[in-house]
KOLLUM-314271 format. One line per 10 residues: number of its first residue (from 1); their letters; for each residue x negated, y, z negated of N, C-alpha, C. Coordinates in Angstrom, 2 decimals. Atoms other than C-alpha are relative to their C-alpha. Layout:
% residues N
NUM = A = X,Y,Z,X,Y,Z,X,Y,Z  ...
This chain:
% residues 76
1 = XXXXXXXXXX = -0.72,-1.26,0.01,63.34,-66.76,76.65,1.32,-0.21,-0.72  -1.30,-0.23,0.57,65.86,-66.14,74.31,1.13,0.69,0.08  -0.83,-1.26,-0.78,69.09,-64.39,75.48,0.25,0.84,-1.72  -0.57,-0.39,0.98,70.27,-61.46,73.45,0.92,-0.50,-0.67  -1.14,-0.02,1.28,72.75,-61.35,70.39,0.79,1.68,-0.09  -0.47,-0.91,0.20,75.44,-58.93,69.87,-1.28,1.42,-0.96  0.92,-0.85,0.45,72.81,-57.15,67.15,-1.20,0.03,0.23  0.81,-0.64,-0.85,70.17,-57.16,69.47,0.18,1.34,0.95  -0.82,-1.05,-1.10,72.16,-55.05,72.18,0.03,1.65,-0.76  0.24,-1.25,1.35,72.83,-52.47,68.89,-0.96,0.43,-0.28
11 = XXXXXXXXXX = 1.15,-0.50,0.13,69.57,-52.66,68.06,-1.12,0.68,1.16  1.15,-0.66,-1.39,67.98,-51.55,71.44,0.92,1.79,0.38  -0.77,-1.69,-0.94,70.93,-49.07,72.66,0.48,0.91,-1.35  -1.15,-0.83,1.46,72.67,-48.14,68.80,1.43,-0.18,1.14  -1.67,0.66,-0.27,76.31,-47.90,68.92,0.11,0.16,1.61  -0.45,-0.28,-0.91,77.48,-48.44,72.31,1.68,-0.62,0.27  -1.21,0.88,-0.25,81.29,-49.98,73.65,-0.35,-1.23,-0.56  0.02,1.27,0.67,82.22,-53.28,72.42,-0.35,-0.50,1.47  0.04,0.85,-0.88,82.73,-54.10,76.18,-1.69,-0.28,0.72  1.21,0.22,-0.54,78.95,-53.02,76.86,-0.89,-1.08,-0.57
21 = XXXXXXXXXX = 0.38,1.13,0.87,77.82,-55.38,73.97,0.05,-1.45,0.69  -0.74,0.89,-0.20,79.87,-58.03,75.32,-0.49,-0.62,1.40  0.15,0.45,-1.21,78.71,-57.81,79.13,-1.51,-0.25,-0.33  1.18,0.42,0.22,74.98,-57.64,77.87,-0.43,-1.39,-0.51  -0.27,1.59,0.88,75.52,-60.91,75.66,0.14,-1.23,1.51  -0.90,0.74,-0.72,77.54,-62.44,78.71,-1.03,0.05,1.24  1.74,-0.56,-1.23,74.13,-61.17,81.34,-0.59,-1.15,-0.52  1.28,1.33,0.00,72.09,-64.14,79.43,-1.84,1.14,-0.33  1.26,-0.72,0.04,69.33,-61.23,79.28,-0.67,0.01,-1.22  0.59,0.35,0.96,66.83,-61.44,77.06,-0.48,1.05,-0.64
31 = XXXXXXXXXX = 0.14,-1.61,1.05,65.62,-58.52,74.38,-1.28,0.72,1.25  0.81,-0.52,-0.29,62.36,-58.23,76.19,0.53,0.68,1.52  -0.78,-0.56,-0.97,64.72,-57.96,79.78,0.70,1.21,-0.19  -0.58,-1.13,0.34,66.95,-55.24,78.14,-0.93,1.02,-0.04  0.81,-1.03,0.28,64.24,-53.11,76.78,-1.03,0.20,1.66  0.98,-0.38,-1.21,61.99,-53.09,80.39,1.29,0.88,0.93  -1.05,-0.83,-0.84,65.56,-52.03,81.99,0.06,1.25,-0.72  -0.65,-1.36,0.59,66.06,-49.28,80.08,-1.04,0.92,0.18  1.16,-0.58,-0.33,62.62,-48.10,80.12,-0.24,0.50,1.72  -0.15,-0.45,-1.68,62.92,-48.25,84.08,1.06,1.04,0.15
41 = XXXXXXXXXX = -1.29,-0.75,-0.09,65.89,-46.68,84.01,-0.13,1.72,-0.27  0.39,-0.79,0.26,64.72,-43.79,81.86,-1.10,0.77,0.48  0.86,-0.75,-0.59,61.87,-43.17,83.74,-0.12,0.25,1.18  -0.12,-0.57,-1.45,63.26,-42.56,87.06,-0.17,-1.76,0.81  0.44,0.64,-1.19,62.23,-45.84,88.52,1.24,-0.49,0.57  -1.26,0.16,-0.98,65.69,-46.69,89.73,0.60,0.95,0.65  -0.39,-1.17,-0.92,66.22,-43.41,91.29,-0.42,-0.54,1.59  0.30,-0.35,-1.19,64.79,-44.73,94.54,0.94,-1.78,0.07  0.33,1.46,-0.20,66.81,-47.68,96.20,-0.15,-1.10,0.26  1.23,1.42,0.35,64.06,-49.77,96.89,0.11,-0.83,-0.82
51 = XXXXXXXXXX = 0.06,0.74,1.41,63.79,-50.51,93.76,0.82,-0.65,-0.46  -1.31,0.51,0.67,66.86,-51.06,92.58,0.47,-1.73,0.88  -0.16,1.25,-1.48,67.41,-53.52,95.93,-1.17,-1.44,-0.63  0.89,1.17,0.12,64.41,-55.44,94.55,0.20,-1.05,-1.30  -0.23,1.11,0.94,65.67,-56.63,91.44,0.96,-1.23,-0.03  -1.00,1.04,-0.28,67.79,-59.90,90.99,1.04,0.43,-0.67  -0.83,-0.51,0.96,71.01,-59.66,90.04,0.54,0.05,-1.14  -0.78,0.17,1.23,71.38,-60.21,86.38,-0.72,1.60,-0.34  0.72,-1.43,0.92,68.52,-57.25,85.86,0.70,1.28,0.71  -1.05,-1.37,-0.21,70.92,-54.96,88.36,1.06,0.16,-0.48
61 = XXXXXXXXXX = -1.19,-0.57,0.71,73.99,-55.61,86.49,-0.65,0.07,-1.15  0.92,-0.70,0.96,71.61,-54.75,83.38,-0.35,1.49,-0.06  0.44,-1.72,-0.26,70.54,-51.67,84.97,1.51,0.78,-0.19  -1.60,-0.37,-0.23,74.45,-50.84,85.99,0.38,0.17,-1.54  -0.22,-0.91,1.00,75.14,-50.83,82.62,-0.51,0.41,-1.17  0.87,-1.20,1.34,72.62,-49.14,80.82,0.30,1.46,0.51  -0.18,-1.54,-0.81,73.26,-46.46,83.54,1.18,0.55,-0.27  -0.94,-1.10,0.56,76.41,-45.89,82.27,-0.04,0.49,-1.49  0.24,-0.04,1.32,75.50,-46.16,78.86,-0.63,1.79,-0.07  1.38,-1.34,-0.29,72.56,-43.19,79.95,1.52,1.06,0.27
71 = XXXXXX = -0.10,-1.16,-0.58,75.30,-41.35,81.74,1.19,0.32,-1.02  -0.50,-0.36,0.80,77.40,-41.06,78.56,1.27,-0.22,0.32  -1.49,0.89,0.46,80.18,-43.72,78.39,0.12,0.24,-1.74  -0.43,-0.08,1.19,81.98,-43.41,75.46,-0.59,-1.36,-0.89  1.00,0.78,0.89,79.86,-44.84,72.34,1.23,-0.64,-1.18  -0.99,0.25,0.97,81.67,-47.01,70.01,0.69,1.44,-1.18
């Protein structure tokens, strides 16, 4: 597993904060980790949480901030 790169992070979300870049990089998460969070994210499955409770914590501070990303933090 390879962790992301700054132009991975870009390439999954487009422009977002430098600091969101920065904490995704600094997560260790990996492209294929980013993209399944976001996909969860978008499709409700962290609305209940269960769910959310069940993941470890690099993929909940993953979720945390894609969710602000989703809830329209300011984009670079």
């Amino acid at each position: 597993m390879s962790v992301v790169t700054p132009v991975d992070v870009l390439a999954v979300l487009g422009p977002v904060s430098a600091i969101v870049v920065h904490e995704m990089v600094r997560s260790r998460v990996s492209a294929a980790e980013l993209r399944e969070a976001l996909r969860r994210l978008r499709h409700g499955e962290m609305d209940e949480f269960e769910a959310y409770a069940e993941l470890d914590d690099r993929t909940r501070r993953v979720v945390d901030l894609l969710g602000s990303v989703e809830a329209g933090e300011p984009r670079a």
